[in-house]
N, C-alpha and C positions, 0 to 999 in steps of 0.2 A: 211611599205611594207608588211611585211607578216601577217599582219591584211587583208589585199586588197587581199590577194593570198588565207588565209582562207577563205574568206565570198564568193570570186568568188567559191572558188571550191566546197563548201556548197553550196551555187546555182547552179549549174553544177546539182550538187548530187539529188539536192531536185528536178530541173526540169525535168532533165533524168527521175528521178522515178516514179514521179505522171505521165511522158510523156508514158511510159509504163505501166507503173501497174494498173493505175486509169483512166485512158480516153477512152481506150477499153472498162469501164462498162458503159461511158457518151451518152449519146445520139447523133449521128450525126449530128445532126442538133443543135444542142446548142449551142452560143454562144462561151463557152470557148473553143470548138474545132477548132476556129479560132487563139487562142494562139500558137500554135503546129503543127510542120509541119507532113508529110503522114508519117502511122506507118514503112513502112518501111524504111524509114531514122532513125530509132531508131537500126536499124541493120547494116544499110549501113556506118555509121559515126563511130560507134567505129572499124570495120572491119576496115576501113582506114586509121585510127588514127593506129592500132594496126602494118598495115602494113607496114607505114609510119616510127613510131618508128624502128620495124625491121630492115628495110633498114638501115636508120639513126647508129645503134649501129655496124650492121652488116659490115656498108660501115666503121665504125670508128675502127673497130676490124681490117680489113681487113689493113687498112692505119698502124696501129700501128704492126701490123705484120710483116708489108715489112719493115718498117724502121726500126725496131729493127733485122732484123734479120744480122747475121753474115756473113759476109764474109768465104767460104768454102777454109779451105785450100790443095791445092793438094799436096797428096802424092808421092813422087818419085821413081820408081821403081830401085830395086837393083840388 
């Protein structure tokens, strides 16, 4: 399993990159810019991934907050 978990994210790594850094010198019209969706999804995808995470941690912080928190105890005035 974490041979599968390496190679995808290696792929991830290596198509992201050439997806940006090398296809913007390619010519428009070439074939391999059929590989590869419109550059700006190369912006649009981690922005939402990134936002996505967020939520996700943000919503898990928040859950682990309320249930650990204490019970307040009131004081009695004298």
């Amino acid at each position: 399993m974490g041979h599968a978990i390496f190679f995808s994210a290696t792929f991830i790594f290596l198509y992201y990159t050439i997806w940006t850094l090398v296809m913007p010198f390619v010519d428009t019209t070439h074939p391999v810019q059929n590989l590869f969706p419109a550059r700006e999804w190369a912006i649009r995808i981690p922005v939402m991934i990134l936002l996505l995470a967020a939520g996700i941690i943000g919503s898990f912080l928040g859950i682990v907050m309320v249930r650990s928190a204490k019970p307040r105890t009131v004081r009695q005035r004298r």
